[in-house]
ZAGULO-791922 format. One record per residue (C-alpha): residue in three letters; x, y, z. Coordinates in steps of 0.05 Angstrom, whole numbers, plus 5000, padded with zeros to 4 digits. Layout:
N
<"ala",<X,Y,Z>>;
...
***
This chain:
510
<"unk",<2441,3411,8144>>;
<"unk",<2521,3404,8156>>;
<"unk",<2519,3350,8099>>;
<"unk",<2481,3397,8055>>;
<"unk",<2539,3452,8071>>;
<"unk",<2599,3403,8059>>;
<"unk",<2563,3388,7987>>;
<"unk",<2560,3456,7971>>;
<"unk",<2635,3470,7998>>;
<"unk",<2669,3408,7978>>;
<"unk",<2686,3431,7904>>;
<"unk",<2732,3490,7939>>;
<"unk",<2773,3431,7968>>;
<"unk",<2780,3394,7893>>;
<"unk",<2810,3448,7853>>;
<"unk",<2787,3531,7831>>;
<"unk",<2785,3506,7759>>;
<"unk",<2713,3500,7752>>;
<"unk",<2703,3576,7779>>;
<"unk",<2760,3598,7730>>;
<"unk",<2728,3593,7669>>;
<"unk",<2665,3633,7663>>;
<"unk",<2679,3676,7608>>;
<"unk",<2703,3625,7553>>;
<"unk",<2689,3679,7498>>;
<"unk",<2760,3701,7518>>;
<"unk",<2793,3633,7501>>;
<"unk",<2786,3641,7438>>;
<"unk",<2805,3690,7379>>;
<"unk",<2745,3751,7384>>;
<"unk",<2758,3761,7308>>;
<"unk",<2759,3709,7247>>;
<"unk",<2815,3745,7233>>;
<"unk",<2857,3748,7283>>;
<"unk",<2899,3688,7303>>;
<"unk",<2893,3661,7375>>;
<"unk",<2938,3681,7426>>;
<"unk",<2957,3632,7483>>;
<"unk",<2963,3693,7534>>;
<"unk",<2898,3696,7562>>;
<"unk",<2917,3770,7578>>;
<"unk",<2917,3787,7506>>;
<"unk",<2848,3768,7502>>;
<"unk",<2787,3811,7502>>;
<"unk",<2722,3799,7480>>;
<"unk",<2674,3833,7433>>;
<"unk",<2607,3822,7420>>;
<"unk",<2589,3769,7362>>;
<"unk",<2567,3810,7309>>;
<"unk",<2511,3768,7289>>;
<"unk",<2442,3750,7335>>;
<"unk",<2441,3683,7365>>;
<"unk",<2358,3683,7375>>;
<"unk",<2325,3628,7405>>;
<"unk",<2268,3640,7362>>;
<"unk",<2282,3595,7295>>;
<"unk",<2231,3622,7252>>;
<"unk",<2258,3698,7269>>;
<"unk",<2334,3656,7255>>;
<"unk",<2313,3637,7183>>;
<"unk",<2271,3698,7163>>;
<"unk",<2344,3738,7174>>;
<"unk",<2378,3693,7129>>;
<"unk",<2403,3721,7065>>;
<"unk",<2397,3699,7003>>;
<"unk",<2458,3660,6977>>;
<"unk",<2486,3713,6923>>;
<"unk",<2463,3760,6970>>;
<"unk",<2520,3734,7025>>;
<"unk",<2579,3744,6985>>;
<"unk",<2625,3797,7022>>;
<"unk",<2647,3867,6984>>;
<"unk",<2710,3860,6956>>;
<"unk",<2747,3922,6973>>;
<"unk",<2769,3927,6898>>;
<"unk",<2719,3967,6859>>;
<"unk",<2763,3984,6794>>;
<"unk",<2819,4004,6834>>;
<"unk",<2880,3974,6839>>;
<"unk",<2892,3932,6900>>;
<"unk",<2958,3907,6926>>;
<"unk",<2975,3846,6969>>;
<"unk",<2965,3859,7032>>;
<"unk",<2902,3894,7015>>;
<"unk",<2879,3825,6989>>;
<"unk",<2903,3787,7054>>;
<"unk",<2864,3830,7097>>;
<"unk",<2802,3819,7058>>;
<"unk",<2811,3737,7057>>;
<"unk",<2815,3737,7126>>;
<"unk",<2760,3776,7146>>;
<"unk",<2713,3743,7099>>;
<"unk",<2744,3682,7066>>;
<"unk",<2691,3625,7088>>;
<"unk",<2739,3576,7115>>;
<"unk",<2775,3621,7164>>;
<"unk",<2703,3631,7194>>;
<"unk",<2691,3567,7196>>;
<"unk",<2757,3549,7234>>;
<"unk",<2739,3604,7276>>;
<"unk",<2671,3583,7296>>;
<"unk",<2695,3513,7305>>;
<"unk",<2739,3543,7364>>;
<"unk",<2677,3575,7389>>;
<"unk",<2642,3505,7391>>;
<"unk",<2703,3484,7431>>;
<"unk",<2694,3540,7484>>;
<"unk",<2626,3512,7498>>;
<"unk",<2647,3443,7501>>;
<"unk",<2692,3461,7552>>;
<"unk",<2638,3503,7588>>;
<"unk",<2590,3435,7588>>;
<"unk",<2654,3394,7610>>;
<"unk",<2661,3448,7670>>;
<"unk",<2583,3447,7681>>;
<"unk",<2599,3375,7715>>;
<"unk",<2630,3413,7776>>;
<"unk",<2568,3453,7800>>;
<"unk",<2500,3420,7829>>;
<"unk",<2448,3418,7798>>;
<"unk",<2391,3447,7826>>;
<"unk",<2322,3444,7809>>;
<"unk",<2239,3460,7827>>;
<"unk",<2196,3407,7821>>;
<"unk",<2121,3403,7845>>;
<"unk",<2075,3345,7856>>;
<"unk",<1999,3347,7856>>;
<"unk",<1954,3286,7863>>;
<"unk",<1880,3264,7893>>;
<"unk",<1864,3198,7920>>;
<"unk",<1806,3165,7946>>;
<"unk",<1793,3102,7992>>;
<"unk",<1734,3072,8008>>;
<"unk",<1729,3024,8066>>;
<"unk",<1660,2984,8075>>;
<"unk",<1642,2962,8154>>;
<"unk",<1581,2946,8186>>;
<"unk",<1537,2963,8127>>;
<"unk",<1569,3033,8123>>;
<"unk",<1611,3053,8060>>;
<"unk",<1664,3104,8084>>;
<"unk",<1696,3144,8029>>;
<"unk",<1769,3181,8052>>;
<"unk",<1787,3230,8002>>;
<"unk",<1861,3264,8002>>;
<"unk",<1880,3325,7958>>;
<"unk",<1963,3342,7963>>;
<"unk",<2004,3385,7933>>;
<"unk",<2076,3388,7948>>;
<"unk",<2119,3441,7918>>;
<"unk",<2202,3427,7941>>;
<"unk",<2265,3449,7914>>;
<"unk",<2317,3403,7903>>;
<"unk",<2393,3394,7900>>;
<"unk",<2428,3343,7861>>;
<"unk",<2512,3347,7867>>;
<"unk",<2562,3294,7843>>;
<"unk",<2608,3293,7913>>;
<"unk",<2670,3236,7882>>;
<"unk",<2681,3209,7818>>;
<"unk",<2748,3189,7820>>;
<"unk",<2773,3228,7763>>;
<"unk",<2714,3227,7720>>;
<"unk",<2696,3298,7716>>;
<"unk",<2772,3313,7713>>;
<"unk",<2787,3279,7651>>;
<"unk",<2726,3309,7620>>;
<"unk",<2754,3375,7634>>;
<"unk",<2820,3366,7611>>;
<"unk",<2802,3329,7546>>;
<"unk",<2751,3387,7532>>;
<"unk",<2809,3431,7546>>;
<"unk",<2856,3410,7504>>;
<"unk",<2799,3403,7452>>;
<"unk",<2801,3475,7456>>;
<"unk",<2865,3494,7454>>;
<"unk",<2875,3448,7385>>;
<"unk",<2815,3481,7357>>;
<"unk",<2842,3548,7367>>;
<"unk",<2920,3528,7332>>;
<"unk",<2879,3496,7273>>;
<"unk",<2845,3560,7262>>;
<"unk",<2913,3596,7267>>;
<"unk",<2938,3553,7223>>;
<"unk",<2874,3558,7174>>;
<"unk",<2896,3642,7181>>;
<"unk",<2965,3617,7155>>;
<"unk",<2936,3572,7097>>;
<"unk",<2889,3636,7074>>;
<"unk",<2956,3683,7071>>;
<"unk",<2997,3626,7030>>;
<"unk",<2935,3613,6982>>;
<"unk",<2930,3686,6973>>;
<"unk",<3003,3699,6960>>;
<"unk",<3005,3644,6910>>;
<"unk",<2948,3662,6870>>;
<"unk",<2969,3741,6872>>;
<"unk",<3045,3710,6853>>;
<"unk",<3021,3672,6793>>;
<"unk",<2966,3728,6770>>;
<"unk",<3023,3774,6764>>;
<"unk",<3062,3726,6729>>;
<"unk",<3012,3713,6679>>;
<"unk",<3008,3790,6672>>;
<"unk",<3087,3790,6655>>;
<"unk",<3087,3731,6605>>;
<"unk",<3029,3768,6560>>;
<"unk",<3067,3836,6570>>;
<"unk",<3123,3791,6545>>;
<"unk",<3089,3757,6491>>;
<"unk",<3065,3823,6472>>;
<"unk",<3131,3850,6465>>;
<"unk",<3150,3794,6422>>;
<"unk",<3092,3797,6377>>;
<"unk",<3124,3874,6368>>;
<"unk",<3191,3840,6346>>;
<"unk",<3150,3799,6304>>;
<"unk",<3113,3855,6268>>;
<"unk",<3185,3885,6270>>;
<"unk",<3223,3830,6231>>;
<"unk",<3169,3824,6189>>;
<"unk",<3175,3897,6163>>;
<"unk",<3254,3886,6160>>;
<"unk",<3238,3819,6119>>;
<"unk",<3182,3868,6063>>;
<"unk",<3232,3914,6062>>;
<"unk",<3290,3860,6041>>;
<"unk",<3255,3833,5998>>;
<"unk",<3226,3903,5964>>;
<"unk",<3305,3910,5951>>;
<"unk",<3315,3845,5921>>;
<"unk",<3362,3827,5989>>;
<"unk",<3306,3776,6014>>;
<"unk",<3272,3717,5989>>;
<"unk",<3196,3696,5991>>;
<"unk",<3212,3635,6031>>;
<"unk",<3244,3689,6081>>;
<"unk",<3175,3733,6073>>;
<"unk",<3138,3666,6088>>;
<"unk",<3195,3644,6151>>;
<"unk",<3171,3720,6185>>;
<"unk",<3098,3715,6171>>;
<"unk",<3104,3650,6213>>;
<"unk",<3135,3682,6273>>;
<"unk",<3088,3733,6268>>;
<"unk",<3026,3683,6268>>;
<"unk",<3057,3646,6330>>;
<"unk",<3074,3705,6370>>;
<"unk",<3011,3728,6363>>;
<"unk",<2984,3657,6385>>;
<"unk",<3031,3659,6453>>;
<"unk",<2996,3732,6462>>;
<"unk",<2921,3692,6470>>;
<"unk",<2952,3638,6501>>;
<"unk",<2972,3677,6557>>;
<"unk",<2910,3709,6564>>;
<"unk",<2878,3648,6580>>;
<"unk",<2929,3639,6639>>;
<"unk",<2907,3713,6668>>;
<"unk",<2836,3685,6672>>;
<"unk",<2849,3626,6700>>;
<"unk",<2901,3659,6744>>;
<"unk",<2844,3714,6766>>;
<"unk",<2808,3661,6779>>;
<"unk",<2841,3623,6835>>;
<"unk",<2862,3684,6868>>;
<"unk",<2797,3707,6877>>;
<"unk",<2775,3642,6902>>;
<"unk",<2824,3645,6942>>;
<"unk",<2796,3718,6977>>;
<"unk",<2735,3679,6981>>;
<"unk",<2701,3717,6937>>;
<"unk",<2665,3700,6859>>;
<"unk",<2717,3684,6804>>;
<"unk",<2671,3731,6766>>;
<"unk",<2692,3801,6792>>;
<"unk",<2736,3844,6769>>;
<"unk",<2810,3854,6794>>;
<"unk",<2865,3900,6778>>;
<"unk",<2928,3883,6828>>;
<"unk",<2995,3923,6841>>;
<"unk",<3054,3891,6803>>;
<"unk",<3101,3856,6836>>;
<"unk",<3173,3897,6833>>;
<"unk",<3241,3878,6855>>;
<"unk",<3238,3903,6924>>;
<"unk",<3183,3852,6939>>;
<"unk",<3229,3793,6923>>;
<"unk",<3258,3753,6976>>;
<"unk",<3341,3768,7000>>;
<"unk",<3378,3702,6997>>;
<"unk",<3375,3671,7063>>;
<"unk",<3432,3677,7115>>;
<"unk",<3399,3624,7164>>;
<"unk",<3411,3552,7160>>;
<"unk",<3367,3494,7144>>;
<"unk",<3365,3462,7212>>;
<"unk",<3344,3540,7245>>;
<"unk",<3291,3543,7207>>;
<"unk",<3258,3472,7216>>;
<"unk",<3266,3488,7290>>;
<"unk",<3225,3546,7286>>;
<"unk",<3166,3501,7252>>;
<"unk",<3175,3444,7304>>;
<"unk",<3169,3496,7355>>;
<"unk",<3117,3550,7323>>;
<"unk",<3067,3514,7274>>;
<"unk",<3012,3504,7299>>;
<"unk",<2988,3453,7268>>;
<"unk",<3035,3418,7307>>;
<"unk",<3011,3451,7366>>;
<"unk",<2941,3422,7356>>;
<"unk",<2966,3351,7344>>;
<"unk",<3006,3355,7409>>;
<"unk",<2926,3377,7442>>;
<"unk",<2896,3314,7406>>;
<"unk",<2952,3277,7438>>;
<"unk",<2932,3303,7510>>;
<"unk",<2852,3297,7498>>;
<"unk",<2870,3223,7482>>;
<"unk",<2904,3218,7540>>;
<"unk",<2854,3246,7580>>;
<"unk",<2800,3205,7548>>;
<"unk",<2842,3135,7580>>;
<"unk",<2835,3168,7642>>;
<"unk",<2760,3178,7630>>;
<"unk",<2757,3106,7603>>;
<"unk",<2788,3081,7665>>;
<"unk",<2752,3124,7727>>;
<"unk",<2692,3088,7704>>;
<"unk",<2722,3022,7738>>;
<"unk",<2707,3067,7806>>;
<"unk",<2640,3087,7845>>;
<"unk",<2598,3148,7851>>;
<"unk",<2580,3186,7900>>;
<"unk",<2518,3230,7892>>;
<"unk",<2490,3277,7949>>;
<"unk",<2423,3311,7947>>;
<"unk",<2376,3350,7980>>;
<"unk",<2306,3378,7972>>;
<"unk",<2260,3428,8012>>;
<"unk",<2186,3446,8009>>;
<"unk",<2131,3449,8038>>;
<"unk",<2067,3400,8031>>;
<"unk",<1996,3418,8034>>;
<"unk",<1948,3365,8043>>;
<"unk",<1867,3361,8047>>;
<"unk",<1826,3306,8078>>;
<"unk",<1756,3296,8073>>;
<"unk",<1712,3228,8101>>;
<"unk",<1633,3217,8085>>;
<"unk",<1590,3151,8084>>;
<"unk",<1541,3139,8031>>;
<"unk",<1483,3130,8105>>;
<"unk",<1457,3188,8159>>;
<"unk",<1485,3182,8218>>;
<"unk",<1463,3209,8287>>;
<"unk",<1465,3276,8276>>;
<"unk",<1428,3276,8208>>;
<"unk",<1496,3290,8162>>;
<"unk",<1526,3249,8112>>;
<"unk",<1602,3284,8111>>;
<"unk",<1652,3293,8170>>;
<"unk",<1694,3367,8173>>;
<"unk",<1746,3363,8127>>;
<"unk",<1821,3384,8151>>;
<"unk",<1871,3406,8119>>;
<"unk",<1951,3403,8138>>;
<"unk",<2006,3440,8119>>;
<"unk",<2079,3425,8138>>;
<"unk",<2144,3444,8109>>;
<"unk",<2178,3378,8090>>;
<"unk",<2261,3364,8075>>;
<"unk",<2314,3313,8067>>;
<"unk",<2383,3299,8051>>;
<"unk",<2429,3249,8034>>;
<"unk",<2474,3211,7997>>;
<"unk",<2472,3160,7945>>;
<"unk",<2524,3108,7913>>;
<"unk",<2529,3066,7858>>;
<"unk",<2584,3009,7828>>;
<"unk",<2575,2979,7774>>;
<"unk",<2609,2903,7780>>;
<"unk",<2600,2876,7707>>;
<"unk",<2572,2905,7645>>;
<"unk",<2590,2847,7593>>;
<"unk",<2662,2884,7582>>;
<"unk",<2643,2949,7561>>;
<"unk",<2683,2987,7604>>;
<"unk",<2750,2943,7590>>;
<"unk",<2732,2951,7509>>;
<"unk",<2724,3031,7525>>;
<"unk",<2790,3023,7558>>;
<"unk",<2823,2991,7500>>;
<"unk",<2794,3034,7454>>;
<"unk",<2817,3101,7492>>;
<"unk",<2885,3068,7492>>;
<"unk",<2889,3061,7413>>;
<"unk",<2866,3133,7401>>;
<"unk",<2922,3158,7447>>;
<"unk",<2977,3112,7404>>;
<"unk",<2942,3135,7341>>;
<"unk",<2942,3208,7364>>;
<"unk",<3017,3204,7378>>;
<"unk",<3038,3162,7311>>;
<"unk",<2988,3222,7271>>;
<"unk",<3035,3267,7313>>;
<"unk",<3102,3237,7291>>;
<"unk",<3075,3232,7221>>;
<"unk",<3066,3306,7216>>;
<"unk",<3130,3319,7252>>;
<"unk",<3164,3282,7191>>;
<"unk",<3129,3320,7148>>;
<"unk",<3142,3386,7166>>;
<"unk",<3210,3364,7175>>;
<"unk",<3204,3354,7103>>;
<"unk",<3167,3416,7085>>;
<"unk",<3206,3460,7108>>;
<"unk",<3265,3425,7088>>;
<"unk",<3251,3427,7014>>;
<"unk",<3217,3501,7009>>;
<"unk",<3283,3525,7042>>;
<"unk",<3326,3497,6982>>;
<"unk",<3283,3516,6934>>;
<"unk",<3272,3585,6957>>;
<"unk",<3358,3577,6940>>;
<"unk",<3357,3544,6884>>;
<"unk",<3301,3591,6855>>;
<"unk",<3339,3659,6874>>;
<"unk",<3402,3633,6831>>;
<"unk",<3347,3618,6776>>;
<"unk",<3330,3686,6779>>;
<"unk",<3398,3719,6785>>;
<"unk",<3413,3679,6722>>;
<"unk",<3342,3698,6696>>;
<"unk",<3367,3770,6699>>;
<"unk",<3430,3751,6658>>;
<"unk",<3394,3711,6607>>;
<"unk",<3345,3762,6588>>;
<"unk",<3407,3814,6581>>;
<"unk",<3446,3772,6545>>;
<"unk",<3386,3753,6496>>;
<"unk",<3375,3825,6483>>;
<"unk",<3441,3851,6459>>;
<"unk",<3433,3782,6417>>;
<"unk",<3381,3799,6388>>;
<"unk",<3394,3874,6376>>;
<"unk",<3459,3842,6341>>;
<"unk",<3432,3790,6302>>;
<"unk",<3390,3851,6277>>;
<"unk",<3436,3896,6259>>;
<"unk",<3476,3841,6218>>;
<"unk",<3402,3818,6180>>;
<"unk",<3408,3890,6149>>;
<"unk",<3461,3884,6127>>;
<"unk",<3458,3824,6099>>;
<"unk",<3500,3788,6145>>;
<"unk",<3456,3738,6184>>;
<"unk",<3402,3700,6151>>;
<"unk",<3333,3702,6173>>;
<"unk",<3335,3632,6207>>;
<"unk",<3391,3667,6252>>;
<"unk",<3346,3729,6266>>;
<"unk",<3279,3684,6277>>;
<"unk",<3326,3643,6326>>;
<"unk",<3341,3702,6363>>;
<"unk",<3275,3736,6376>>;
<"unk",<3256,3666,6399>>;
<"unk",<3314,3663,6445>>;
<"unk",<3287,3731,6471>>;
<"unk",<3226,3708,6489>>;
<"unk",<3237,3647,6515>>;
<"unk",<3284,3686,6564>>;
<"unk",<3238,3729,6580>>;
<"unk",<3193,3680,6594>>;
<"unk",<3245,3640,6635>>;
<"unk",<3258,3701,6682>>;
<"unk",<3186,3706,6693>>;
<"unk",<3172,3639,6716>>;
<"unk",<3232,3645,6755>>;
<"unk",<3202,3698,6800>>;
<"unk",<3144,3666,6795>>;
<"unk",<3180,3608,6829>>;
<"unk",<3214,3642,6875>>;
<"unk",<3159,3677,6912>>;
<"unk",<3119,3619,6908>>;
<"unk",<3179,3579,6945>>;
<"unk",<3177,3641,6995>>;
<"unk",<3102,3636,7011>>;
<"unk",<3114,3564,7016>>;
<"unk",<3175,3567,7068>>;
<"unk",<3134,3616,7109>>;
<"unk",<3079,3565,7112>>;
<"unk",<3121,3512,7117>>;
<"unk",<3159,3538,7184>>;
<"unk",<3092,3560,7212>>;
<"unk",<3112,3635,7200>>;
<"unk",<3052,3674,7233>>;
<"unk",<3023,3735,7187>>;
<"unk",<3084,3742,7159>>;
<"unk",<3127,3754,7207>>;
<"unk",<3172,3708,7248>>;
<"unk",<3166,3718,7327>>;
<"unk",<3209,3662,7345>>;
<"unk",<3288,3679,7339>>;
<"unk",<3322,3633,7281>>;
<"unk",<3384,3638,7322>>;
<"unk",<3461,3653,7294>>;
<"unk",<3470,3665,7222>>;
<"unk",<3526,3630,7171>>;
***
């Protein structure tokens, strides 16, 4: 009975960790939209909004029809803005849920790994009827036994040198990597989202632009008829502005065909059908991006120290390490303890197939009951296997190297990353300031080259020359925004900018 105590005590002597863990709902995000938090404070849980029955045909009966499962969008003809958008993709954008439910999984694991700490306790029964017969001096005598034997029993793994140790801290930092790849899948939903609302609107400007153009068209056009009505044009002229006019109106439905296909990944992007329709909030110049004021090497310290993808590859390192560990406690014994109470109940029974003295052929059966127990402990080595465990050991080894050189490789590239979205996000704001200019100067070009066509002053090569000018300027400053918030998103992703906002300090400016 002392042995049987020190089994049950002995874990508070290893470590509190197993006892620590219980609720492992909390060690994860309790939204698929909501990136994890490290603070274990910060956690609380709410219930899963979905049934996990037992009861599989109940399971599949619930299960929705596949055009039935798309989410809402929150857009119903209205006109819905970024962050609007954001929100939606990361409530119901498919692949956030699945990172999120992958971090799940890797609560449990951990759970199972921690399940290795407590006995394992059990109630097992045994029933069973025998019969001997023993033949002597011309008598048969027939013994019959009837038993049952209901015990519980106690099974508890006292020493494994490290075994159960490893196991937890592999499954541990299995977790913990799970949980910064689904913040990092949150982070890859915002930049997909930003990009595909970024080049939507820019697809939006170029066919307001080619619109505006195909107006100047029309516009030259008249000027040209009404030249030439005058006898101050010529018909080659007339045919030189029914060109422009045909290909302005061309670079109208070519641009259309970018809005669709621009709707298109955007709404993939929200995780919703590239079928519905969407009307978003234009993009003005407040939402550009300021020039930035922090240098290069601030910023790639902020995504060596906060993305957390990163993060998870520094886990993978540590579960590999763990898993040598592992590999290696199995060179060590085992020491098992156990335990089992009960009681058995037994009936015996004796006849002979002759009559004896007193004219019966049976004896008075009896039957015995007595509470039965035992404990001990158990231990095992294994010597030799035919190499397995030095293989296992090797093996373990690798994936720990390969786990660090997959670490240093994405070190390098988010070194490099970062390093080129931070000079484009320059180089793409002087595009634009000189976007700006461009499209000014091209304007009061054009308006002049105008002016001088009626009155006979410029030819209409010059004046075709300068609505295209126009709109190729216009269409230059567009793609220049286009480029620069794309260079934005990218920078934020890039550092490992959470939600779009930095919480780790960049540190002095130029």
């Amino acid at each position: 009975m002392v042995l049987l105590i020190a089994m049950i005590a002995m874990p508070g002597c290893r470590t509190e960790r197993p006892y620590a863990d219980v609720d492992l709902d909390a060690m994860v995000s309790n939204r698929p939209d909501r990136p994890w938090r490290p603070d274990p404070d910060a956690a609380s849980v709410q219930p899963f909004d979905r049934s996990d029955g037992d009861d599989v045909a109940e399971a599949t009966s619930n299960v929705p029809d596949a055009r039935a499962s798309i989410a809402p969008p929150p857009f119903r003809g209205e006109t819905t803005s970024l962050l609007r958008l954001i929100d939606f993709a990361l409530q119901h954008r498919p692949e956030t849920r699945a990172a999120w439910e992958r971090a799940r999984v890797a609560a449990a694991e951990l759970g199972i790994a921690q399940g290795a700490w407590y006995p394992v306790i059990g109630v097992e029964a045994q029933f069973y009827y025998t019969r001997m017969i023993f033949p002597a001096n011309g008598f048969a005598l027939e013994a019959d036994q009837t038993a049952l034997i209901p015990q519980v029993a106690l099974n508890y793994l006292l020493l494994d040198f490290g075994r159960r140790e490893a196991d937890d801290d592999a499954a541990r930092a299995g977790l913990f990597a799970a949980n910064l790849t689904f913040n990092r899948a949150l982070q890859r939903t915002i930049r997909e989202v930003q990009i595909g609302y970024f080049n939507l609107d820019a697809a939006l400007a170029l066919n307001e632009a080619a619109g505006r153009n195909a107006d100047l068209a029309e516009t030259v056009l008249e000027m040209v008829e009404g030249q030439l009505a005058v006898g101050l044009a010529t018909a080659p002229e007339l045919l030189l502005a029914r060109q422009e006019m045909a290909r302005a109106r061309f670079e109208v439905e070519a641009t259309v065909a970018k809005i669709l296909s621009a709707r298109a990944s955007l709404l993939e992007a929200c995780g919703v059908p590239a079928n519905l329709p969407i009307k978003i909030a234009r993009i003005t110049e407040r939402d550009l991006p300021e020039a930035l004021d922090y240098r290069v090497d601030d910023v790639i310290d902020v995504a060596l120290r906060g993305r957390p993808d990163l993060g998870a590859a520094i886990e993978k390192v540590r579960e590999a390490a763990a898993g040598v560990r592992r590999a290696e406690a199995d060179f060590l014994p085992v020491v098992n303890g156990f335990a089992s109470a009960g009681i058995e109940w037994t009936e015996f029974k004796t006849d002979t197939d002759k009559i004896v003295e007193d004219g019966t052929t049976d004896f008075p059966s009896d039957t015995v009951t007595s509470p039965i127990w035992n404990v001990g402990v158990s231990a095992s080595w294994i010597i030799f296997e035919g190499y397995i465990r030095e293989n296992a050991v090797k093996a373990a080894r690798a994936e720990r190297r390969a786990a660090e050189a997959d670490l240093e490789a994405l070190r390098l590239q988010a070194i490099g990353e970062t390093w080129g979205a931070y000079f484009r996000v320059q180089a793409f704001r002087r595009q634009y300031d000189f976007g700006v200019a461009l499209v000014e100067s091209s304007e009061e070009a054009f308006a002049g080259v105008s002016a001088a066509y009626r009155e006979g002053l410029a030819t209409i090569t010059t004046l075709v020359q300068a609505e295209r000018d126009l709109q190729e300027s216009q269409a230059t400053f567009v793609n220049a925004r286009a480029d620069l918030l794309t260079a934005a998103a990218d920078l934020a992703f890039a550092a490992g900018i959470e939600m779009g906002r930095n919480t780790t300090p960049l540190g002095p400016a130029r």
